[in-house]
C-alpha positions as a Markdown table, in Angstrom:
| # | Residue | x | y | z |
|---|---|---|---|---|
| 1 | Unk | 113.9 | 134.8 | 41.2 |
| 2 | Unk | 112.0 | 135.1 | 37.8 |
| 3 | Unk | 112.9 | 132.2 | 36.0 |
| 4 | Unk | 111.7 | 131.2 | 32.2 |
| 5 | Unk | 111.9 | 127.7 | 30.5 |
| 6 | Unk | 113.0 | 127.9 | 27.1 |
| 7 | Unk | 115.0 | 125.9 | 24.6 |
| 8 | Unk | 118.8 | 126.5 | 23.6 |
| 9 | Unk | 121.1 | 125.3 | 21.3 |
| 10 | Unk | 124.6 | 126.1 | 20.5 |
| 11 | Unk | 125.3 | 127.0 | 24.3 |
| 12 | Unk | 127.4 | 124.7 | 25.9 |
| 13 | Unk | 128.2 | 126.5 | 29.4 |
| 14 | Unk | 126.5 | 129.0 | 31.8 |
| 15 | Unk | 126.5 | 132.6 | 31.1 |
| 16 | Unk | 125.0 | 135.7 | 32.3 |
| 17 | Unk | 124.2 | 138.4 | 30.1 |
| 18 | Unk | 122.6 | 141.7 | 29.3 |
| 19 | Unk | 119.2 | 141.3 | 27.5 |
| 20 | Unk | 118.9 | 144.1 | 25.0 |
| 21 | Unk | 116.8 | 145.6 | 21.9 |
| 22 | Unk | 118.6 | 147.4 | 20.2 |
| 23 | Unk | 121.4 | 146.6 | 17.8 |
| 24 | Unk | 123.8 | 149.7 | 19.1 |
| 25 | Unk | 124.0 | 148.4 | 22.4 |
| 26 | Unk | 125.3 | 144.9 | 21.1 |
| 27 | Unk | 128.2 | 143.6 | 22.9 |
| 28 | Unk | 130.4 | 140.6 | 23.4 |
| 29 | Unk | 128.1 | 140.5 | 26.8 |
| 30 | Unk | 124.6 | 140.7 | 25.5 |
| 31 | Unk | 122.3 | 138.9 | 24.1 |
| 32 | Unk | 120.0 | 140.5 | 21.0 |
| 33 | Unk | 115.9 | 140.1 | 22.5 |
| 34 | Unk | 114.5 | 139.8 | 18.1 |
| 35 | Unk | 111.4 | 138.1 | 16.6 |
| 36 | Unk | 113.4 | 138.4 | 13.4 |
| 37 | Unk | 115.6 | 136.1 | 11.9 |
| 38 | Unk | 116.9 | 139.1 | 9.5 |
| 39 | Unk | 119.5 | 139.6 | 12.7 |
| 40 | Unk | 121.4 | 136.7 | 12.0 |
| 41 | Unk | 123.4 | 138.8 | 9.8 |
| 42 | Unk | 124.3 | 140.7 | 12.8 |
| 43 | Unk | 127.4 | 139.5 | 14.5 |
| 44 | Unk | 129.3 | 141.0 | 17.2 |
| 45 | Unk | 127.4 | 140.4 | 20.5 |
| 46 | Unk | 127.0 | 136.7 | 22.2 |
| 47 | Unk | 123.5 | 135.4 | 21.0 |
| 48 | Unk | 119.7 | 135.5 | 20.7 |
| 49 | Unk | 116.2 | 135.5 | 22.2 |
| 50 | Unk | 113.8 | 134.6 | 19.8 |
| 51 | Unk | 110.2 | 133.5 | 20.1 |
| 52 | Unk | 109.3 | 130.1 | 19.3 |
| 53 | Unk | 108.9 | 129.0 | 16.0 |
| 54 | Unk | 111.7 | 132.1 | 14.9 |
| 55 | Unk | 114.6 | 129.6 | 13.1 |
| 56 | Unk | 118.0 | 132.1 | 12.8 |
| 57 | Unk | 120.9 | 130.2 | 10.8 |
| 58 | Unk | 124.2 | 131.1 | 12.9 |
| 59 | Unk | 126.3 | 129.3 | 14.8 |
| 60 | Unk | 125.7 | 131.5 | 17.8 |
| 61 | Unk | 124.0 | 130.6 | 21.1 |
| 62 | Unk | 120.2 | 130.6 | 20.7 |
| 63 | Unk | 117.1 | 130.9 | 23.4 |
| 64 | Unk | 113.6 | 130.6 | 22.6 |
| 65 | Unk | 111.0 | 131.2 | 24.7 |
| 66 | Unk | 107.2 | 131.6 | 25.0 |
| 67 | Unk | 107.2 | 135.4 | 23.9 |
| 68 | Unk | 104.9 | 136.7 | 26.5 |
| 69 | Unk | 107.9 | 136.1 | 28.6 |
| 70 | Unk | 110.5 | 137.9 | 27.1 |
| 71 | Unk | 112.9 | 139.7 | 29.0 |
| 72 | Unk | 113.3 | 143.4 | 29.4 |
| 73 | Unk | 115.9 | 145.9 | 27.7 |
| 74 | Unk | 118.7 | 145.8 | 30.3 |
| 75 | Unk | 117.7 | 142.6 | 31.8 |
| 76 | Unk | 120.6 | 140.5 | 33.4 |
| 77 | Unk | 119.9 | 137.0 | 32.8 |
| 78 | Unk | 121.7 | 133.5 | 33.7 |
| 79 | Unk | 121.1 | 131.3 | 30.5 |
| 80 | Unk | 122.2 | 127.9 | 31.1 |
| 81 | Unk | 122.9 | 125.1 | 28.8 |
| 82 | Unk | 119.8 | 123.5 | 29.6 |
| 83 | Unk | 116.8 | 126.4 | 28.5 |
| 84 | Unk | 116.9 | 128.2 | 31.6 |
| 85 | Unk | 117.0 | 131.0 | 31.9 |
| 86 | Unk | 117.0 | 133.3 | 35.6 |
| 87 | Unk | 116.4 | 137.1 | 35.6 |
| 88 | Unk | 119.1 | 138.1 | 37.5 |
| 89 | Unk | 118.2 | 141.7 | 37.5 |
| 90 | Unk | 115.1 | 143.4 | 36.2 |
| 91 | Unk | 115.3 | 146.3 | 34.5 |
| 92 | Unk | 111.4 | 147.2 | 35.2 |
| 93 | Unk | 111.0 | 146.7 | 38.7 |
| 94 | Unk | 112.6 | 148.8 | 41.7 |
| 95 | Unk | 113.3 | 145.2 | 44.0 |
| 96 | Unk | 115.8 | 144.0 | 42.6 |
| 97 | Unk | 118.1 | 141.6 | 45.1 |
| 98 | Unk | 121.6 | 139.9 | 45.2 |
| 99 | Unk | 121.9 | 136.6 | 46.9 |
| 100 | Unk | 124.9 | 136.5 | 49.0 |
| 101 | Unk | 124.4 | 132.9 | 50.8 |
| 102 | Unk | 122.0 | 130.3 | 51.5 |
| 103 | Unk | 123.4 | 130.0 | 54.8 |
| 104 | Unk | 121.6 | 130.8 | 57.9 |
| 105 | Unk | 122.5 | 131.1 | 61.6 |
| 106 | Unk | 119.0 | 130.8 | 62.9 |
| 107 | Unk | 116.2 | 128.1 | 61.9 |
| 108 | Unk | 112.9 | 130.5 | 62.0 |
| 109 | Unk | 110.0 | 128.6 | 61.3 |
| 110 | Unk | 108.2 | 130.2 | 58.9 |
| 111 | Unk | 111.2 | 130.5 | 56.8 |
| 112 | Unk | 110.6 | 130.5 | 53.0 |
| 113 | Unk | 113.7 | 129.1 | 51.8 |
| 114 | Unk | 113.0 | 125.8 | 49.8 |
| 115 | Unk | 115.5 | 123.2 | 51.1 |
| 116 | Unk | 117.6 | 121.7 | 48.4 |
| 117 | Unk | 120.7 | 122.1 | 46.7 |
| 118 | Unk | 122.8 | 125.1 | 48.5 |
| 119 | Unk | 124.8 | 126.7 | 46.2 |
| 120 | Unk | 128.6 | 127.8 | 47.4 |
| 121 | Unk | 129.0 | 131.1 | 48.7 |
| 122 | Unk | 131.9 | 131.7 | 46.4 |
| 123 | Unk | 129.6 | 130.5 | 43.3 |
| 124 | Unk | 126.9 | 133.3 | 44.7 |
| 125 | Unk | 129.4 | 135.6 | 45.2 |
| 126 | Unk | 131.0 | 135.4 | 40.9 |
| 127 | Unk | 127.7 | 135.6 | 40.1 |
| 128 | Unk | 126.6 | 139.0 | 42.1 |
| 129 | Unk | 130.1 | 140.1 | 40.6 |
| 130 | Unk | 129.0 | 139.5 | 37.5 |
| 131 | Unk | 125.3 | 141.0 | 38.0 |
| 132 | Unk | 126.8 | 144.4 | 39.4 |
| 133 | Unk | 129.2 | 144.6 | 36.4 |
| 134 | Unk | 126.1 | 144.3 | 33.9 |
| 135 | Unk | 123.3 | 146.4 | 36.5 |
| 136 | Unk | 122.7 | 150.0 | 34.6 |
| 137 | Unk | 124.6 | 152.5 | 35.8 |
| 138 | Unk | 121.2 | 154.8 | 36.9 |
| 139 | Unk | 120.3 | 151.9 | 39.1 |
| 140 | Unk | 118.5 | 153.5 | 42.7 |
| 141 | Unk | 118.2 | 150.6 | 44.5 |
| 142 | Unk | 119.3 | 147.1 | 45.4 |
| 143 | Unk | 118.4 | 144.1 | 48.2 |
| 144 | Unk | 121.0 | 142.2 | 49.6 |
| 145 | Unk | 119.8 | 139.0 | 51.0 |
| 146 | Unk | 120.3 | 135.3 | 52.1 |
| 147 | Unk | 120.6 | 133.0 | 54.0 |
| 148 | Unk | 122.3 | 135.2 | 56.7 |
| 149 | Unk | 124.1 | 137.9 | 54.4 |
| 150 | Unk | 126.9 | 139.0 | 57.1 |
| 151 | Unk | 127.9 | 135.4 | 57.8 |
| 152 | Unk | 130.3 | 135.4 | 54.6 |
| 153 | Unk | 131.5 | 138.8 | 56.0 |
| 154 | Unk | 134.4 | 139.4 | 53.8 |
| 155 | Unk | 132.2 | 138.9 | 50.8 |
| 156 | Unk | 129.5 | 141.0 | 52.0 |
| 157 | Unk | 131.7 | 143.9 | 52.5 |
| 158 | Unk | 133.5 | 143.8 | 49.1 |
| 159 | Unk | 129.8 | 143.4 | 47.2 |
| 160 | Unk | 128.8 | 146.3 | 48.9 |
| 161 | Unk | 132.2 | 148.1 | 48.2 |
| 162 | Unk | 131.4 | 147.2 | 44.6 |
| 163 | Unk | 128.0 | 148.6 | 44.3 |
| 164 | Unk | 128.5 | 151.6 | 45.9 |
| 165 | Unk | 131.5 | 152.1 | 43.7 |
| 166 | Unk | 130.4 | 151.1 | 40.2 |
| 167 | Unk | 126.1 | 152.6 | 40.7 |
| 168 | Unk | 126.7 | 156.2 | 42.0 |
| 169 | Unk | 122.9 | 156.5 | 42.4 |
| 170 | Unk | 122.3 | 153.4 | 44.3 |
| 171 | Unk | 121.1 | 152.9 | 47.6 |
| 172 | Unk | 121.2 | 149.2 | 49.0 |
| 173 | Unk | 119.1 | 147.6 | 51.6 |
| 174 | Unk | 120.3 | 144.6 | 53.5 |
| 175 | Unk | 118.1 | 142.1 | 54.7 |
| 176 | Unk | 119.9 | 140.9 | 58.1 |
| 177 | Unk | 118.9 | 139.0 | 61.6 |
| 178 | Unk | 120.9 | 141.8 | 62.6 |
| 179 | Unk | 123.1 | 139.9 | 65.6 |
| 180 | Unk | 126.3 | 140.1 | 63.9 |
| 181 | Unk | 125.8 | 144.2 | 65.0 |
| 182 | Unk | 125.7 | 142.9 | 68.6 |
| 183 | Unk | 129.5 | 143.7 | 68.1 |
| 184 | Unk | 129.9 | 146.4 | 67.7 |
| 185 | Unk | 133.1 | 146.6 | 65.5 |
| 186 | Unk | 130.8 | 145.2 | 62.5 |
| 187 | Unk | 128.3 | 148.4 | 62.5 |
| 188 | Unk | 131.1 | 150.3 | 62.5 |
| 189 | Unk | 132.6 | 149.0 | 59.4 |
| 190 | Unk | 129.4 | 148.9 | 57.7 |
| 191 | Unk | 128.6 | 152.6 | 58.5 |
| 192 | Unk | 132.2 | 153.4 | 57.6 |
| 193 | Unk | 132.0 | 152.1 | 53.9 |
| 194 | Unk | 128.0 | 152.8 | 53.5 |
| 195 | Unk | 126.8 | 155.8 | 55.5 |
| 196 | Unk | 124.1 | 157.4 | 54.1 |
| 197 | Unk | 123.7 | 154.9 | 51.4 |
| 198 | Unk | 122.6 | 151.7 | 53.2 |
| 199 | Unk | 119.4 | 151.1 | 55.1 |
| 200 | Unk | 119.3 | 147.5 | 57.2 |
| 201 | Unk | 116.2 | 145.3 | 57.3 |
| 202 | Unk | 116.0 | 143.7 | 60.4 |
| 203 | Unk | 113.3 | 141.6 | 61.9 |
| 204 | Unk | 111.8 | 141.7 | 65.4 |
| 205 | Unk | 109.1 | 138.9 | 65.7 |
| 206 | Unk | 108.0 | 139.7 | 69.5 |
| 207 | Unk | 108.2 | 142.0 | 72.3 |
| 208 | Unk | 109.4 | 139.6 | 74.4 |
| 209 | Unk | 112.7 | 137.0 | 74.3 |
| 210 | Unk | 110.8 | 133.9 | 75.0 |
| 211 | Unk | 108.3 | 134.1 | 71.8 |
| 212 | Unk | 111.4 | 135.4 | 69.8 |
| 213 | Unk | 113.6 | 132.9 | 70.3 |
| 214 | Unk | 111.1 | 130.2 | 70.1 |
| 215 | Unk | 110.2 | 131.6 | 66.7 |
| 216 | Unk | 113.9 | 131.6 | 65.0 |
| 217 | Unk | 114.8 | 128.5 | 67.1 |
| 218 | Unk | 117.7 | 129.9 | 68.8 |
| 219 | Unk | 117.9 | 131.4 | 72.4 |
| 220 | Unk | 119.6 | 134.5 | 73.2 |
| 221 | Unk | 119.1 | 136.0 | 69.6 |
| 222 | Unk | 116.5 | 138.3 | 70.9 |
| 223 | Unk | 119.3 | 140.2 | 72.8 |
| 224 | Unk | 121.5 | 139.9 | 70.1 |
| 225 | Unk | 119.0 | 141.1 | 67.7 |
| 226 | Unk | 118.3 | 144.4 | 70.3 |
| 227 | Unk | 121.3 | 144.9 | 70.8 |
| 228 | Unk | 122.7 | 144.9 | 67.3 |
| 229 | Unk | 119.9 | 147.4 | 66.5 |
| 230 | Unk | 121.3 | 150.1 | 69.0 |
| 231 | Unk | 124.8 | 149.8 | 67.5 |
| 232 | Unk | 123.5 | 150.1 | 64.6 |
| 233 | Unk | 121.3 | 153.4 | 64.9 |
| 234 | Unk | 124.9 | 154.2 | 67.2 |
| 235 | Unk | 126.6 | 154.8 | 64.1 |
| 236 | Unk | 123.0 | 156.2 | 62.2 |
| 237 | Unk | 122.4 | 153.6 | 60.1 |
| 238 | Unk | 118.7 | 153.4 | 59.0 |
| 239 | Unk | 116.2 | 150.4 | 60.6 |
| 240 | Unk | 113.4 | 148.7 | 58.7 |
| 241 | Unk | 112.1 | 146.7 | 61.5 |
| 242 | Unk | 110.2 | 143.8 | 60.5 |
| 243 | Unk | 107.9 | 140.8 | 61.6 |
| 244 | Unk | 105.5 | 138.5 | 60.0 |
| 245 | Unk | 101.9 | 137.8 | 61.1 |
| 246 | Unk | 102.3 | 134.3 | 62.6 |
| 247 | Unk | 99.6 | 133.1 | 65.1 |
| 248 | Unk | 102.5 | 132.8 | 67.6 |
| 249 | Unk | 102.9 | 136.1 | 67.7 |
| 250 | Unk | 99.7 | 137.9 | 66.7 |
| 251 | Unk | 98.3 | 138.3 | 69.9 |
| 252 | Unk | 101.2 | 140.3 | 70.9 |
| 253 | Unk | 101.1 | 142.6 | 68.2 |
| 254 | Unk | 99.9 | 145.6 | 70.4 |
| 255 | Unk | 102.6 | 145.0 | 73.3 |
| 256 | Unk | 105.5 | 144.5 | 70.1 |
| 257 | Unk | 104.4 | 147.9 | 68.5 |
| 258 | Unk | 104.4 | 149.9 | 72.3 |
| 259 | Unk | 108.3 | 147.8 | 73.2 |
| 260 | Unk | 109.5 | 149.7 | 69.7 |
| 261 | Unk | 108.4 | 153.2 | 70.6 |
| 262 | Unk | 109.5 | 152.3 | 74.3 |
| 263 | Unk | 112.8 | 151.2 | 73.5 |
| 264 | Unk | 113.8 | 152.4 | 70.2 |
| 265 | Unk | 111.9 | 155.0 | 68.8 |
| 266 | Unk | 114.3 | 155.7 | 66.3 |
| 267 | Unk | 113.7 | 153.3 | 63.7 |
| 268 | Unk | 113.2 | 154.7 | 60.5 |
| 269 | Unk | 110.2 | 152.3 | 59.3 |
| 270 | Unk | 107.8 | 149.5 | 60.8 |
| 271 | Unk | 106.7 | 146.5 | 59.0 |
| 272 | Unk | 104.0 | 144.0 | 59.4 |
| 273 | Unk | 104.4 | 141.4 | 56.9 |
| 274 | Unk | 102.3 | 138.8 | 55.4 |
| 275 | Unk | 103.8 | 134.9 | 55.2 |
| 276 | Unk | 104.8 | 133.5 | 52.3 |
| 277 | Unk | 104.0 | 129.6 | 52.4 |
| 278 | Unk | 106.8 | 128.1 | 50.8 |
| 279 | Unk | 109.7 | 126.1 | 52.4 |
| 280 | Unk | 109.0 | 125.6 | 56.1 |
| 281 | Unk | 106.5 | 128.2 | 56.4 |
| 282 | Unk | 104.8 | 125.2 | 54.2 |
| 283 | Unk | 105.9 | 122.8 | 56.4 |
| 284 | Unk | 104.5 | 124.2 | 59.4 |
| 285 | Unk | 101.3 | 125.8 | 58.1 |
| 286 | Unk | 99.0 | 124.3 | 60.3 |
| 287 | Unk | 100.6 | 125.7 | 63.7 |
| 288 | Unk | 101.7 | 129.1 | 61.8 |
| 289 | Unk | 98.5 | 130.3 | 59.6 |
| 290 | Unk | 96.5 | 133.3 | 61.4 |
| 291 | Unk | 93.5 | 134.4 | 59.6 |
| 292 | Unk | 93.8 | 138.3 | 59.4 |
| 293 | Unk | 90.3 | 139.7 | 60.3 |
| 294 | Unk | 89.9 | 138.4 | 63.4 |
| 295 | Unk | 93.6 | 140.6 | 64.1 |
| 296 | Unk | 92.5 | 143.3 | 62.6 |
| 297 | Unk | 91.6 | 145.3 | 65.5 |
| 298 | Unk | 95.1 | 144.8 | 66.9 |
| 299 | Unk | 96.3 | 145.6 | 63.6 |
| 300 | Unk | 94.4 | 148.6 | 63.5 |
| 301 | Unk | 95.3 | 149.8 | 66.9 |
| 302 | Unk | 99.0 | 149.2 | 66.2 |
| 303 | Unk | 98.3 | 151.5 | 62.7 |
| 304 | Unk | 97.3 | 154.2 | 64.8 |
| 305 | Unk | 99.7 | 154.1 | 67.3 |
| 306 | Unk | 102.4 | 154.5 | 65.2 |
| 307 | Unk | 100.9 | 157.3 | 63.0 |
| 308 | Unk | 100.6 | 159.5 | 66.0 |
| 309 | Unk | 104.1 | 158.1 | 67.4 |
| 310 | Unk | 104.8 | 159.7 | 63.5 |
| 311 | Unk | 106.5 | 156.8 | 62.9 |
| 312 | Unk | 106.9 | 155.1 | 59.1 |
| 313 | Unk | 104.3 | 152.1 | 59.6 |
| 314 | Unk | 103.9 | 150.0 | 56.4 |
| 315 | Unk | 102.0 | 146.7 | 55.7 |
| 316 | Unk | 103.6 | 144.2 | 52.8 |
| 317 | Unk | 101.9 | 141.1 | 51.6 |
| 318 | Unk | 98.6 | 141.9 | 52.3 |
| 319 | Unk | 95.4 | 142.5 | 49.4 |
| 320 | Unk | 93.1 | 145.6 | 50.0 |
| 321 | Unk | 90.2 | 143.6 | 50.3 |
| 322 | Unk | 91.6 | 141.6 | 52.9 |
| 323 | Unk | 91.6 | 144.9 | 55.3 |
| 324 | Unk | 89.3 | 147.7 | 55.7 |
| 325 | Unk | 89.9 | 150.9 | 54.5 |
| 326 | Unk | 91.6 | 152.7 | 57.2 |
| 327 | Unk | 94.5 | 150.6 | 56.1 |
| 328 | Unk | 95.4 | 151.0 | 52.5 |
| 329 | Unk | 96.9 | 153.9 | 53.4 |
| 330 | Unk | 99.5 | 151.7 | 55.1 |
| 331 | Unk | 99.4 | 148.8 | 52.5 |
| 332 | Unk | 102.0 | 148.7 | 49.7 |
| 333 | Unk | 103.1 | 146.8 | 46.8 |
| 334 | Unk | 105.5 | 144.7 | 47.7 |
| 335 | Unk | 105.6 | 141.0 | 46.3 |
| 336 | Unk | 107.5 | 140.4 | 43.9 |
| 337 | Unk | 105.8 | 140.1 | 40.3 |
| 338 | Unk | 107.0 | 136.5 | 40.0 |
| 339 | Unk | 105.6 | 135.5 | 42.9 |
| 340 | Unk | 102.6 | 137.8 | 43.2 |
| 341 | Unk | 98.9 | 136.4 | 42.3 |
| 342 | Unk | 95.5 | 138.4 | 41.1 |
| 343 | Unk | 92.4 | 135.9 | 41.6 |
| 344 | Unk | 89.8 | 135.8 | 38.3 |
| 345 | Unk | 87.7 | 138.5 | 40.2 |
| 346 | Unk | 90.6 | 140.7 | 41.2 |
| 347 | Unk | 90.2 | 142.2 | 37.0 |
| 348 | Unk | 87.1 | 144.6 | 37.7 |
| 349 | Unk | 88.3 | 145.9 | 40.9 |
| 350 | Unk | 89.0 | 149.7 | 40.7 |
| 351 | Unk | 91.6 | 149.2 | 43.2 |
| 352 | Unk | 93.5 | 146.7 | 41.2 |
| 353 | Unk | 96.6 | 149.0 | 40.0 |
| 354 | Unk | 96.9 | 149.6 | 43.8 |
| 355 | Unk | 96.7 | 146.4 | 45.4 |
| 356 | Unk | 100.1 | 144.2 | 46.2 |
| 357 | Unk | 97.8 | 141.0 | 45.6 |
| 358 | Unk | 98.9 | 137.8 | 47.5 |
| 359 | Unk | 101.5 | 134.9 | 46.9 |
| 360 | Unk | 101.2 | 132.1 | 44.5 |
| 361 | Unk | 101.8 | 129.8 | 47.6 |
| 362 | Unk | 99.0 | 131.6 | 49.4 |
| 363 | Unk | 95.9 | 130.9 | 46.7 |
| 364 | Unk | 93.9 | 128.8 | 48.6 |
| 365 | Unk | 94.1 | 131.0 | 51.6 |
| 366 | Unk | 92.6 | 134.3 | 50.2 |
| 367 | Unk | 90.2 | 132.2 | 48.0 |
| 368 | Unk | 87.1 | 133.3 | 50.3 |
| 369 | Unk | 88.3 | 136.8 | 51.1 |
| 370 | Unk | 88.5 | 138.2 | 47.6 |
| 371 | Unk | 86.1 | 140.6 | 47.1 |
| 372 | Unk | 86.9 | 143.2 | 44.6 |
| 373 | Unk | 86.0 | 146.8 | 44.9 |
| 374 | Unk | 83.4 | 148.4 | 42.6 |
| 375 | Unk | 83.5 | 151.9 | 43.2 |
């Protein structure tokens, strides 16, 4: 998530708040965003973000930060007693996502989980509690992710429960392996609290069990994976069906696109995604790296196929002038602005507003491919 360094003083705990402008949505809850120090007069609402250099006399928590990186109105932020300060929710961006664990039952090797500390599941789960409570009521959309979200079932459900409950408009997408849905009993509990609301991301790395399996580091989770899929769509519950662009699988990438039209045709999108090179995605660079143009032909192929099959093919994580034109149309904006990089020479391309740009963690890879467009 976003996170910004600051200083603080008179905060002596964790707390997550709104961020907000304007003095008549003050609450016990929020926290005034002011380059003033006139607003120390003000004083029923939990503190301030100031920019450096602002001094407010008051006894109240204060955070000052570099002021290019203010938060947004409506921003829910995690301000800890140390300066920093998380963006729990922003109010300017349609992504938005929930941790539910850090737990995983697979061990895919282009993961992009850092290793580290692993917070609790019940400290994840007070603080998406706390994020929904302060989430604007118009929200549209939400990510649920992990770790392996359906591992902590019970916590899942009642998050879900929550959202669905307290945003009226919302519509959630969980990011799953999908083999808890190889029983059955699980769809159906999902589709009974979320039909119509709730679309599952699922990945699908290869047409075949043996590359699969290979890939997440556990054997029979291709099955599991299928499987959980068709009880899924039994109980018509929208599919995203992902992979990433690994050179372990992207000579198959034809043969993975005609097994989805063979054997479910009913997904409601198709994803090709770039890697992200952080955690062991880093680790294993060397053996997972696949430059793109020699795969665009595949790529382009599988495009194709899928348009006539008139089925939702989308590409994330990939710049414009890393494929030809024939493919923007697929191409969309989809890393996250925290993470998301524009190289120098990316500022005079006319296709800028348009392009999804590439990861921090992927620099030095697209270093020799940017090229910017002119006309």
């Amino acid at each position: 998530m976003k996170t910004v360094h600051g200083t603080i003083k008179n905060l002596y705990h964790t707390v997550i708040v709104n961020a907000v402008e304007s003095y008549n949505d003050l609450n016990k809850n929020s926290w005034l965003i002011t380059n003033s120090s006139m607003s120390a007069n003000f004083n029923d609402f939990g503190g301030f973000i100031v920019p450096y250099g602002i001094e407010l006399n008051t006894k109240k928590p204060v955070l000052s930060i570099n002021w290019n990186e203010r938060p947004n109105n409506s921003d829910v932020l995690m301000i800890s007693e140390n300066g920093l300060c998380k963006v729990l929710y922003d109010s300017k961006v349609d992504s938005n996502s929930l941790l539910i664990t850090e737990s995983c039952n697979l061990g895919c090797i282009m993961c992009p989980q850092v290793s580290g500390h692993i917070q609790k599941d019940s400290e994840l789960y007070n603080i998406a509690l706390e994020t929904i409570n302060k989430i604007p009521v118009d929200c549209k959309w939400l990510c649920l992710t992990g770790g392996e979200p359906t591992l902590n079932w019970k916590n899942l459900i009642s998050i879900i429960d929550i959202c669905l409950n307290r945003l009226p408009k919302v519509k959630i997408q969980l990011l799953t392996n999908g083999a808890c849905f190889n029983d059955s009993k699980y769809a159906e509990a999902l589709a009974s609290l979320a039909s119509g609301r709730i679309i599952c991301g699922i990945p699908l790395y290869s047409d075949n069990a043996i590359d699969h399996d290979n890939i997440v580091n556990k054997e029979g989770s291709f099955y599991k994976t299928v499987n959980g899929i068709f009880n899924l769509a039994s109980y018509n519950i929208p599919i995203e069906l992902r992979t990433v662009l690994i050179r372990q699988n992207s000579d198959r990438l034809i043969k993975w696109s005609r097994f989805i039209y063979s054997t479910m045709p009913f997904v409601y999108r198709v994803v090709l995604m770039g890697i992200e090179l952080t955690g062991k995605a880093k680790d294993n660079e060397k053996d997972l790296w696949v430059e793109i143009r020699p795969v665009i032909d595949q790529i382009s192929e599988v495009a194709l196929f899928f348009n006539q099959a008139d089925l939702d093919f989308r590409m994330y994580n990939f710049p414009l002038c890393s494929i030809p034109i024939s493919l923007h149309k697929y191409a969309y904006r989809a890393i996250s602005e925290w993470k998301r990089l524009y190289d120098k020479k990316c500022m005079s391309c006319t296709l800028n507003n348009n392009c999804g740009g590439f990861f921090f963690s992927s620099k030095e890879k697209f270093n020799n491919i940017v090229s910017p467009f002119n006309n």
